[in-house]
TIMARDREN-718929 format. One line per 5 residues: for each residue x, y, z of N, C-alpha, C, CB. Coordinates in Angstrom, 1 decimal. Glycine has a CB too. Example, Ala and Ser with C-alpha at 12.3 -4.5 7.8 and 13.67 -1.06 7.14 Angstrom:
2
13.2:-5.7:7.8:12.3:-4.5:7.8:13.2:-3.3:7.8:11.3:-4.5:9.0  12.8:-2.2:7.1:13.7:-1.1:7.1:12.9:0.0:7.9:14.1:-0.6:5.7;
***
This chain:
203
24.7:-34.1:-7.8:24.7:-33.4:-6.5:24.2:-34.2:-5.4:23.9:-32.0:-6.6  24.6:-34.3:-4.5:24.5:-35.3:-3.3:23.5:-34.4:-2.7:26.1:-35.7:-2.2  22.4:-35.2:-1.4:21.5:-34.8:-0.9:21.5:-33.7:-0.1:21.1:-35.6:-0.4  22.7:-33.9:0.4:23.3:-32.7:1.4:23.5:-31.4:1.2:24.5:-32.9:1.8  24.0:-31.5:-0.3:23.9:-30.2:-1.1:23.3:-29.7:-1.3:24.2:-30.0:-1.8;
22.3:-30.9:-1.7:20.7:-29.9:-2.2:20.4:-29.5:-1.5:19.4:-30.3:-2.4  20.5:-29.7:0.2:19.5:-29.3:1.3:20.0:-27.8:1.4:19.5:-30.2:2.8  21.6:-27.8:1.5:22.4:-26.9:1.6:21.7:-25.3:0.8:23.7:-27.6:1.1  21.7:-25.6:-0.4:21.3:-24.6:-1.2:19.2:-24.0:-1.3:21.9:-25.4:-2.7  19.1:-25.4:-1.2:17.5:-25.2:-1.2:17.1:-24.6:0.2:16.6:-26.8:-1.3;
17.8:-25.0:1.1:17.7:-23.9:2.7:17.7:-22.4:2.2:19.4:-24.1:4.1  19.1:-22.5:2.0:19.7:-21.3:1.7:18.6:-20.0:0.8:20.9:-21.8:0.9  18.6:-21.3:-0.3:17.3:-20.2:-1.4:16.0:-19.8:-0.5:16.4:-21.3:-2.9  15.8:-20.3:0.3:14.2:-20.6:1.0:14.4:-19.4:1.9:13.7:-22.3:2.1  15.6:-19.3:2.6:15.7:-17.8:3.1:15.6:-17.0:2.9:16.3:-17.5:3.5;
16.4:-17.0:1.5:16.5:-16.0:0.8:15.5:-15.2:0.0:17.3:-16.3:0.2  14.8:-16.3:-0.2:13.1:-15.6:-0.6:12.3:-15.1:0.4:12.1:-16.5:-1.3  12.1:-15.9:1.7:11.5:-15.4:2.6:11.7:-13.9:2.7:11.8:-16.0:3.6  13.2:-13.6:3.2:13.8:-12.4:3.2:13.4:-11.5:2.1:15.2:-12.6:3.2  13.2:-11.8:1.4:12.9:-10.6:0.0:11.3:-10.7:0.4:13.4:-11.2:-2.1;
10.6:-11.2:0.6:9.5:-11.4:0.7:9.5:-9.7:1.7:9.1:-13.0:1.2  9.9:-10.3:3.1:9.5:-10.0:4.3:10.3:-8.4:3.8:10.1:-11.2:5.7  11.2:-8.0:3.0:11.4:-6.4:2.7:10.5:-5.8:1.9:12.6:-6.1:2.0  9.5:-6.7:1.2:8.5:-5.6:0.1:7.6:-5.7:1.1:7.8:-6.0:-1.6  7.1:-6.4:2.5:6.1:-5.9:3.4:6.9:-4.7:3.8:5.6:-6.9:4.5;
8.2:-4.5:4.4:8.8:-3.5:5.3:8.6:-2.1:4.2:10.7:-3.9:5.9  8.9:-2.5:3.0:8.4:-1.1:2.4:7.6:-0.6:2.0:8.5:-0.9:1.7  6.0:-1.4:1.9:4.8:-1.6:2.4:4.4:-0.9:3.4:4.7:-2.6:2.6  5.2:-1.0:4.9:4.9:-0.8:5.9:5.3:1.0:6.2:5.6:-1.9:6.8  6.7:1.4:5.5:7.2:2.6:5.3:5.8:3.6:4.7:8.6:2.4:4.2;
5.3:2.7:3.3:4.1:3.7:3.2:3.2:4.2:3.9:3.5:3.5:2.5  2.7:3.3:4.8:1.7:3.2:5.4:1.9:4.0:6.9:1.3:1.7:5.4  3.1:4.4:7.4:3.9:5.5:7.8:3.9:6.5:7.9:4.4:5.5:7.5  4.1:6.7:6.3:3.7:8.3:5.2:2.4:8.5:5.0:4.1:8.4:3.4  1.3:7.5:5.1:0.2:7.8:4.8:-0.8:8.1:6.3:-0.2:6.7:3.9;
0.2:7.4:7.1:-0.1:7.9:8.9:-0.3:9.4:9.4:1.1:7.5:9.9  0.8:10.0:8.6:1.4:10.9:9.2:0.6:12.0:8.4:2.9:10.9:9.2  0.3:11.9:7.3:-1.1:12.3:6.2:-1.8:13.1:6.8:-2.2:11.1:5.8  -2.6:12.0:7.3:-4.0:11.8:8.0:-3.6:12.6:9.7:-4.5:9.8:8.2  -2.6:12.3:10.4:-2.4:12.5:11.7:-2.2:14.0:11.2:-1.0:11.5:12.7;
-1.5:14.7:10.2:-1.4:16.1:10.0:-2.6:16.9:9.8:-0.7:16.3:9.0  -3.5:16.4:9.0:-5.2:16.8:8.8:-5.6:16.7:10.0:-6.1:15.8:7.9  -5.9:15.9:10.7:-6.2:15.8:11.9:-6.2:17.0:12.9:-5.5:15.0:12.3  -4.8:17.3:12.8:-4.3:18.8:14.1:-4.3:18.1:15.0:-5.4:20.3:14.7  -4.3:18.7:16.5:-4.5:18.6:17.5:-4.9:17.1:18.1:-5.2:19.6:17.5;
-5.8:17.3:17.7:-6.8:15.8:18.0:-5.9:14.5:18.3:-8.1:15.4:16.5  -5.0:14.6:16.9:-4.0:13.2:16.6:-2.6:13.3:17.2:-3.8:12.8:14.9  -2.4:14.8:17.9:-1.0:14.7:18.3:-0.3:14.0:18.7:-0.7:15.2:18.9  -0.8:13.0:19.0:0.0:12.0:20.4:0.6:10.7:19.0:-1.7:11.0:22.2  -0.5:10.8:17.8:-0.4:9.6:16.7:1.2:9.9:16.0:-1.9:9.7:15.3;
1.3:11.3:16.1:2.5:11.5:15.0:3.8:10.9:15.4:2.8:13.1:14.8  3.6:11.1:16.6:5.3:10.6:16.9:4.9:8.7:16.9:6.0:11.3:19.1  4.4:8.0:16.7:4.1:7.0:16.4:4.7:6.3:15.5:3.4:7.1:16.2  4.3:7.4:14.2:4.5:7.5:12.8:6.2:7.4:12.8:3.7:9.0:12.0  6.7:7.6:13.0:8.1:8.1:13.3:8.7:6.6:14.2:8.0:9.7:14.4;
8.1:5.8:14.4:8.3:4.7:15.0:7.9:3.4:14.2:7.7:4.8:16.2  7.2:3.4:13.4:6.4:3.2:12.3:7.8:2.6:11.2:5.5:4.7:11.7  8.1:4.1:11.0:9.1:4.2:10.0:10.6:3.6:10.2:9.1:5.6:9.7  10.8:4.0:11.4:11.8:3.0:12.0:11.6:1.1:12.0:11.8:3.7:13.6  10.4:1.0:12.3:10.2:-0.3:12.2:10.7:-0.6:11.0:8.9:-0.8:12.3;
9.8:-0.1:10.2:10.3:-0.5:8.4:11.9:-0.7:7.6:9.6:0.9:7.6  12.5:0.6:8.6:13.7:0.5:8.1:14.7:-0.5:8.7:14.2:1.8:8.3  14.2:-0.6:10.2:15.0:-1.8:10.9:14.7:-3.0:10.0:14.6:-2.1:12.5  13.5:-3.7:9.6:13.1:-4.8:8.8:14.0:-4.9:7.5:11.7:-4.7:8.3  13.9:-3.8:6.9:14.3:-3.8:5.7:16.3:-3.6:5.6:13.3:-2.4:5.1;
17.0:-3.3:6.4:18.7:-3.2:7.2:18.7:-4.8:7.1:19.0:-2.3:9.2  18.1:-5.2:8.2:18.3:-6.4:8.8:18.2:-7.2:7.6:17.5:-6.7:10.0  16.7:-7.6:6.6:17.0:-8.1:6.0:18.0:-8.3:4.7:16.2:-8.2:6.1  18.7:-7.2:4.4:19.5:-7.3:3.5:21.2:-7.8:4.0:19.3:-6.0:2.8  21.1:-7.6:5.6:21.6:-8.2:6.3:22.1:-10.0:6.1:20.9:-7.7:7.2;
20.4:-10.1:6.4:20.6:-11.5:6.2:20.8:-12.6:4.9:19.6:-11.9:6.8  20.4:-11.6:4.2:20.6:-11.4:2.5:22.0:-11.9:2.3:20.5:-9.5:1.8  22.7:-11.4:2.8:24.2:-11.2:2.7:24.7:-12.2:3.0:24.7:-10.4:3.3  24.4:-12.4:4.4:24.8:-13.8:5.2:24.6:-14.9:4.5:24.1:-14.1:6.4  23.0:-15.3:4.3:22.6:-16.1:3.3:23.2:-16.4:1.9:21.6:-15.8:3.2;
23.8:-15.2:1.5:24.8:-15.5:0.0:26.4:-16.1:0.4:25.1:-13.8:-1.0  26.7:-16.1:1.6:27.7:-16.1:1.9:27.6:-17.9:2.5:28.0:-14.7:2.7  26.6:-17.8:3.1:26.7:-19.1:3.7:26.5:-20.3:2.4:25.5:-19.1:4.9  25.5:-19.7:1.2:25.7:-20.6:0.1:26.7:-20.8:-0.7:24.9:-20.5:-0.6  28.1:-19.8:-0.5:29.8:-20.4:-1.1:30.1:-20.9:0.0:31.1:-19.3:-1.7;
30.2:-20.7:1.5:30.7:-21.9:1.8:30.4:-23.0:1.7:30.9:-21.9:2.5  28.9:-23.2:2.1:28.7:-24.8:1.5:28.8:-25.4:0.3:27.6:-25.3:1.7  29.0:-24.6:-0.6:29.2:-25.1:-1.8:30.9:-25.8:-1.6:28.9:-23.8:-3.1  31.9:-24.9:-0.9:32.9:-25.4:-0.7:33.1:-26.1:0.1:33.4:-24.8:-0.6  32.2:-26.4:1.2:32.6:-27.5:2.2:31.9:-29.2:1.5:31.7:-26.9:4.0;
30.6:-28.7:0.6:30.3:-29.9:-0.2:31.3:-30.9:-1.1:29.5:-29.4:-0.9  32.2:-29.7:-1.7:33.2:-29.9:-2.7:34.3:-30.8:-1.6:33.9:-28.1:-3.3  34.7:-30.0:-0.5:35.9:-30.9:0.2:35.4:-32.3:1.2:36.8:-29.7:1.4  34.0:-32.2:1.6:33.4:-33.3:2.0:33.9:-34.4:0.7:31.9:-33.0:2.2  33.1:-34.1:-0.7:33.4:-34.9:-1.8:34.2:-35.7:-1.7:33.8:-34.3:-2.7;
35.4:-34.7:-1.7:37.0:-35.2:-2.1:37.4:-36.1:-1.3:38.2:-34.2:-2.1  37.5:-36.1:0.1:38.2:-36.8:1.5:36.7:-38.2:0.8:37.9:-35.5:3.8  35.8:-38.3:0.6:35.0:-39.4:0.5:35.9:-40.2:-0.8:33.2:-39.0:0.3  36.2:-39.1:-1.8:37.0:-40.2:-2.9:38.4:-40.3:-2.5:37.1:-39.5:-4.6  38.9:-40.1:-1.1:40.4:-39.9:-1.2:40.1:-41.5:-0.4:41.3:-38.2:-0.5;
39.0:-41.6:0.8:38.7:-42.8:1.2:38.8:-43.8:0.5:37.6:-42.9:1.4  37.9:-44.0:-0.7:37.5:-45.1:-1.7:38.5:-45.6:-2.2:36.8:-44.8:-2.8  39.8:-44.6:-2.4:40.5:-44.6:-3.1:41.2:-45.6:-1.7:41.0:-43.2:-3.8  41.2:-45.0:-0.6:42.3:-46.2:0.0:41.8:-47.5:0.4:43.0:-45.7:1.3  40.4:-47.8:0.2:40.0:-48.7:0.2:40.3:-50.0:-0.6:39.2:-48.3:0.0;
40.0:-49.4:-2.1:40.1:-50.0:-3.5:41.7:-50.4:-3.5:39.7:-48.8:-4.8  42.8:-49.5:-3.2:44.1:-49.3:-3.2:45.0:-49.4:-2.3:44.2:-48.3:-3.5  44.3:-50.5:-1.0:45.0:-50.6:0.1:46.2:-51.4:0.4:44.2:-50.9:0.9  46.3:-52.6:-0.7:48.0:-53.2:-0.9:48.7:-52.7:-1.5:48.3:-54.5:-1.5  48.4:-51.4:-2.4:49.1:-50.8:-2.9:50.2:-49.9:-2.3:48.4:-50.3:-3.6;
51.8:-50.1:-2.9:52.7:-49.8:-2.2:53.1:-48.3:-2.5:53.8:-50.8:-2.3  52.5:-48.0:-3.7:52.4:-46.7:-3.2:51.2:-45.3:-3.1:53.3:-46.5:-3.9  50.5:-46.0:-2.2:48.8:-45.5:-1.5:49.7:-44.5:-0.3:47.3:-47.2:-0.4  50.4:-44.6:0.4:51.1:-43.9:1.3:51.4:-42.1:0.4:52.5:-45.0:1.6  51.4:-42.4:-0.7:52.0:-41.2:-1.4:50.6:-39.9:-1.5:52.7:-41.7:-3.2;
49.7:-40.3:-1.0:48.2:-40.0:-0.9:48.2:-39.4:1.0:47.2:-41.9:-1.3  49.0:-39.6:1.1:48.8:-38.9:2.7:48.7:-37.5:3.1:49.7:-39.2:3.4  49.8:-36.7:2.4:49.7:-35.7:2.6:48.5:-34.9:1.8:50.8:-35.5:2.4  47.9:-35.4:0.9:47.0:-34.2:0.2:45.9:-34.7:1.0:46.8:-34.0:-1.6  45.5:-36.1:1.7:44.6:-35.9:2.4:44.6:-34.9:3.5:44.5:-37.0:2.7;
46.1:-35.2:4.2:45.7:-34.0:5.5:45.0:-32.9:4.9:47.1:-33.4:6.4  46.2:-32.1:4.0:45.4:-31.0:3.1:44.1:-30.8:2.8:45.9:-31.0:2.0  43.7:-32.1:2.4:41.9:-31.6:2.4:41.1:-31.8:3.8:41.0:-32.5:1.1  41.9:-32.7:4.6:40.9:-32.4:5.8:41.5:-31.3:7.0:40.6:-33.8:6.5  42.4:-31.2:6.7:42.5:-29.2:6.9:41.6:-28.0:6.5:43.6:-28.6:5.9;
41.4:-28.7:4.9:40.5:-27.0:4.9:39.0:-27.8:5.0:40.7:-25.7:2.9  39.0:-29.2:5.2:37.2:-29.2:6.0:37.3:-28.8:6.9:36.2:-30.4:6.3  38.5:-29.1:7.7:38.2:-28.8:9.2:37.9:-27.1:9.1:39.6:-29.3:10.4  38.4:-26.2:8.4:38.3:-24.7:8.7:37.2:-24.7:8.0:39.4:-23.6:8.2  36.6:-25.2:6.7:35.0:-25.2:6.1:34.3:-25.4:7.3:34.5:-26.4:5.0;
34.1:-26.3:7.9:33.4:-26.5:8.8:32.7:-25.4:10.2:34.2:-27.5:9.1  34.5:-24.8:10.5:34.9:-24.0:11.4:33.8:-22.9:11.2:36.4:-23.5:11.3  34.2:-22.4:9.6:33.5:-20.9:8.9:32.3:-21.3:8.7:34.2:-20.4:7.4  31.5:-22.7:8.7:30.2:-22.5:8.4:29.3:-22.4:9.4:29.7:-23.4:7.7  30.0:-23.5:10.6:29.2:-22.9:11.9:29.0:-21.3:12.2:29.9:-23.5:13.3;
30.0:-20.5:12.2:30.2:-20.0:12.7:29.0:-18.7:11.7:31.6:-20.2:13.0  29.2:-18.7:10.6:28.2:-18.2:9.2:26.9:-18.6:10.4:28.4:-19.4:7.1  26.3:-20.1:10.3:25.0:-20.6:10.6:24.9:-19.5:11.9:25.0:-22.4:10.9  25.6:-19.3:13.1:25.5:-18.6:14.3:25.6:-17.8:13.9:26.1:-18.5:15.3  26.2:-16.6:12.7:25.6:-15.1:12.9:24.4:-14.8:12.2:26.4:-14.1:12.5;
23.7:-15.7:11.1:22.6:-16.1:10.9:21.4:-16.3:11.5:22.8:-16.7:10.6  21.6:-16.9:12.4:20.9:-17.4:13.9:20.4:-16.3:14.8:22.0:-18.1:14.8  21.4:-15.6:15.0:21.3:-14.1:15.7:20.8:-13.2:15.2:22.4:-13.6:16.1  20.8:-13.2:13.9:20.2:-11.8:12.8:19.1:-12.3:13.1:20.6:-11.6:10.9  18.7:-13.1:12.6:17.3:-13.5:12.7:16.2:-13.2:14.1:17.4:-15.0:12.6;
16.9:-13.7:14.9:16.3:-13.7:16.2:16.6:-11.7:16.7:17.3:-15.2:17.2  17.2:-11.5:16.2:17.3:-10.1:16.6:16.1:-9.4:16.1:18.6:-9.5:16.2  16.1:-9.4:14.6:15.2:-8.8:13.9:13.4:-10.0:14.4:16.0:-8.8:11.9  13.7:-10.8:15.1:12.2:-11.2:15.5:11.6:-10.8:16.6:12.1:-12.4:15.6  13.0:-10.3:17.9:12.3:-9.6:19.0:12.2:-8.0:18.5:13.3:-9.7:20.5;
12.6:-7.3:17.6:11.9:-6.1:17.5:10.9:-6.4:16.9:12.6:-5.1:17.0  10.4:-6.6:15.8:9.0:-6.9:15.5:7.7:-7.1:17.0:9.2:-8.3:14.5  8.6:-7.6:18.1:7.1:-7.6:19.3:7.2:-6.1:19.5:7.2:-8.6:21.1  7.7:-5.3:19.3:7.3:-4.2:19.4:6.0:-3.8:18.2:8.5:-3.5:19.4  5.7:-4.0:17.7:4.9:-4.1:16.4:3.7:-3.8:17.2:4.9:-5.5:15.5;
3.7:-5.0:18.3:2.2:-5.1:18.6:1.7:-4.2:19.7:1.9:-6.7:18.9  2.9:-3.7:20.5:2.8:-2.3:21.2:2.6:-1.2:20.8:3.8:-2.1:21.7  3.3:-1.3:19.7:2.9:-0.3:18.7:1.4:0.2:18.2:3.4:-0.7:17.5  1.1:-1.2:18.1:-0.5:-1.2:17.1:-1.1:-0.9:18.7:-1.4:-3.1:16.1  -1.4:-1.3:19.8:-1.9:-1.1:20.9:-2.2:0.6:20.9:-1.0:-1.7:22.0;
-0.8:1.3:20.9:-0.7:2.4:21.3:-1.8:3.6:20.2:1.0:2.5:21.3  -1.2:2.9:19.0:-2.1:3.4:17.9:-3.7:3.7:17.7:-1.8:2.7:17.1  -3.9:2.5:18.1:-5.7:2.3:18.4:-6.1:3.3:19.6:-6.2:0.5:18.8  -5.4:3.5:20.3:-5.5:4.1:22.0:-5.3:5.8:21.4:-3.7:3.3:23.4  -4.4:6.4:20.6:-3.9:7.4:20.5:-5.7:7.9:18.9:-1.9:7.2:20.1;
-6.0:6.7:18.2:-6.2:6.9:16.8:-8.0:7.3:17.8:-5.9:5.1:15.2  -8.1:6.4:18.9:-9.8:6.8:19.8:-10.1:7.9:19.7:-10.0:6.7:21.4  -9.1:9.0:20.0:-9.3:10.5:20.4:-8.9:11.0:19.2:-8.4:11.0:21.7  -9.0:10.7:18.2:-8.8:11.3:17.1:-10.2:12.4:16.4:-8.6:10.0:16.2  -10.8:11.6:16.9:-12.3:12.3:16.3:-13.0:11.4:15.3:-12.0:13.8:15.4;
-13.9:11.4:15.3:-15.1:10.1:14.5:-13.9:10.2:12.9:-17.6:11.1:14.0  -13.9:11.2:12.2:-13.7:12.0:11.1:-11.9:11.0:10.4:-13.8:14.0:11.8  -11.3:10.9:11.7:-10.4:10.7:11.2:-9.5:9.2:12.1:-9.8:12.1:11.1  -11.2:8.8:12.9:-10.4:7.5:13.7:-10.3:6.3:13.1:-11.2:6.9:14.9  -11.3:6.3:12.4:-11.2:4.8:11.0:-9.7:5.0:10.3:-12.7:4.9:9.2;
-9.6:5.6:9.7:-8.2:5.8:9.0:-7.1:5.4:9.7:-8.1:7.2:8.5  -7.1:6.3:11.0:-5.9:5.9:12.0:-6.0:4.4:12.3:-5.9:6.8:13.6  -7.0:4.2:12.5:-7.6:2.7:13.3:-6.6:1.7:12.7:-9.3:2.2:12.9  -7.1:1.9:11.1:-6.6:1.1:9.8:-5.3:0.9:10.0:-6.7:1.8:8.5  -4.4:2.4:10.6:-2.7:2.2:10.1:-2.5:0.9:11.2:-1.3:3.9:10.5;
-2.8:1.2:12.4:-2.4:0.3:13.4:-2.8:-1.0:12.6:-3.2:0.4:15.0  -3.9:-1.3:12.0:-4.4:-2.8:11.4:-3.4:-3.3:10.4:-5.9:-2.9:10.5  -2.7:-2.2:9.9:-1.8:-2.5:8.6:-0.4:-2.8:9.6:-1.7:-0.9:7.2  -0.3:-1.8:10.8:0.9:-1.9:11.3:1.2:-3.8:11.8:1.0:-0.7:12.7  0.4:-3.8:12.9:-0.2:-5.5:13.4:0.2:-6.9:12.5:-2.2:-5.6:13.4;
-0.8:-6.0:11.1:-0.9:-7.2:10.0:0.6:-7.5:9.5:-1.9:-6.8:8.7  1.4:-6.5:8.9:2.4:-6.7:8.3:3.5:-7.2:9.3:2.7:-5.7:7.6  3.4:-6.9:10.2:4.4:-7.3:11.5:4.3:-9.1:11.3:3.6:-6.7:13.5  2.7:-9.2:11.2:2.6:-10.6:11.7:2.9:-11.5:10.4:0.9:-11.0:12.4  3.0:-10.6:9.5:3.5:-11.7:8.1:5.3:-11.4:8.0:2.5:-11.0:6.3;
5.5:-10.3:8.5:7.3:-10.7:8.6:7.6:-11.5:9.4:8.2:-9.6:9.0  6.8:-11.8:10.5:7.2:-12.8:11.6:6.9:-14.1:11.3:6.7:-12.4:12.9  6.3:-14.3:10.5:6.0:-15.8:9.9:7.3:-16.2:8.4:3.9:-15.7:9.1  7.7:-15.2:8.2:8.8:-15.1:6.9:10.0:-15.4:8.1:8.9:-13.2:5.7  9.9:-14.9:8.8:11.3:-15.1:10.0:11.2:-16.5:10.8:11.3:-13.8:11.4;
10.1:-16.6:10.6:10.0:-18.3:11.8:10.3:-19.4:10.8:8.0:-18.8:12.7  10.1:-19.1:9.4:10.3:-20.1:8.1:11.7:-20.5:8.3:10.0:-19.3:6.5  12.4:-19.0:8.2:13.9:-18.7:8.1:14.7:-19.6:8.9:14.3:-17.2:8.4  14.2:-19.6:10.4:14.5:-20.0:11.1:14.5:-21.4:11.5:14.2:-19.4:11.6  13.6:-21.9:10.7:13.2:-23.2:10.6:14.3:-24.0:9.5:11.6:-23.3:10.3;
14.8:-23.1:8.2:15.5:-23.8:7.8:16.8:-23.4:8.3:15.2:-23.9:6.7  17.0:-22.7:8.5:18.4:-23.1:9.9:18.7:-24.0:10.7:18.4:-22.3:10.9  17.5:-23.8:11.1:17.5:-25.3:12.3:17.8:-26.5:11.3:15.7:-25.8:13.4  17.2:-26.6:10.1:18.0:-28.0:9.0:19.5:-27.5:9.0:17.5:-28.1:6.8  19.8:-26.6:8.3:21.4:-26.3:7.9:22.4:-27.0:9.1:21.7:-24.4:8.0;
21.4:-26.5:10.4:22.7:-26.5:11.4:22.9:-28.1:11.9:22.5:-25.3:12.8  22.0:-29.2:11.0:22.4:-30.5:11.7:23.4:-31.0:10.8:21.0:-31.6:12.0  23.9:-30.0:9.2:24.6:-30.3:8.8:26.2:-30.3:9.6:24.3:-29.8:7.8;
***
């Protein structure tokens, strides 16, 4: 396997774990949601303003957890085409050698047409992988500007969890800490992601 390939696949895998990674925090984050809304119900009154929060909470979680299976997808998809654009890179390099090695040969000419043919379908490999790498690109970055909502979130939480009452502000306090925290470890699984993209795409 040529270097290119490796990188190709080892990108690919590296996302792809990130991404799994960054959905058992989002389901993580879903509990901690249910366990908001718990506490904000015990509460009464005091935490009214927390519940609808919770409910935003949960949406976070679910947007994380869409998106990444999203990228899940992409990411499986982007590892058959490069497997196939590795394959037709291959070939056009042995169809080279070949005219190299075979260049007084009078009949090397009979080799012309299946070259075009294979640099036909690189040229559309090519076409389909940029184009894979850019909706990749965008998932990512989509699912990284909602996560700054995370941290509005946690703001709001701590502000809503004050007026809670002694009894039940630690607990609220906490969700916002768990909300903050897990935000900030999906967003480090997304900047990874993104980093090996940025390799992919100098392919």
């Amino acid at each position: 396997m040529s270097e290119a390939s490796t990188n190709y696949f080892v990108c690919v895998a590296e996302i792809a774990a990130k991404l799994d990674q960054a959905t058992h925090i989002a389901q993580q984050l879903s509990l901690t949601a249910s366990n908001a809304r718990a506490v904000a119900l015990r509460a009464g009154e005091r935490a009214a303003g927390f519940r609808p929060l919770t409910d935003f909470i949960d949406r976070l979680a679910e947007i994380t957890i869409s998106s990444s299976k999203k990228i899940n997808l992409l990411a499986s998809r982007l590892s058959q085409t490069s497997a196939d654009k590795v394959r037709a890179d291959d070939a056009i390099e042995h169809f080279h050698a070949v005219y190299i090695k075979a260049k007084n040969s009078p009949y090397i000419s009979s080799l012309d047409s299946q070259l075009m043919r294979c640099e036909s379908v690189q040229e559309d490999l090519n076409r389909k992988y940029r184009r894979q790498i850019d909706q990749l690109s965008d998932e990512l970055a989509m699912l990284s500007n909602e996560l700054r909502n995370a941290v509005i979130l946690a703001t709001l939480s701590r502000v809503e969890a004050s007026q809670a009452g002694s009894e039940y502000q630690e607990a609220l306090i906490n969700v916002a800490d768990n909300v903050e925290g897990a935000a900030g470890k999906i967003k480090e699984h997304i900047k990874y992601s993104q980093q090996m993209v940025s390799i992919l795409e100098e392919y």
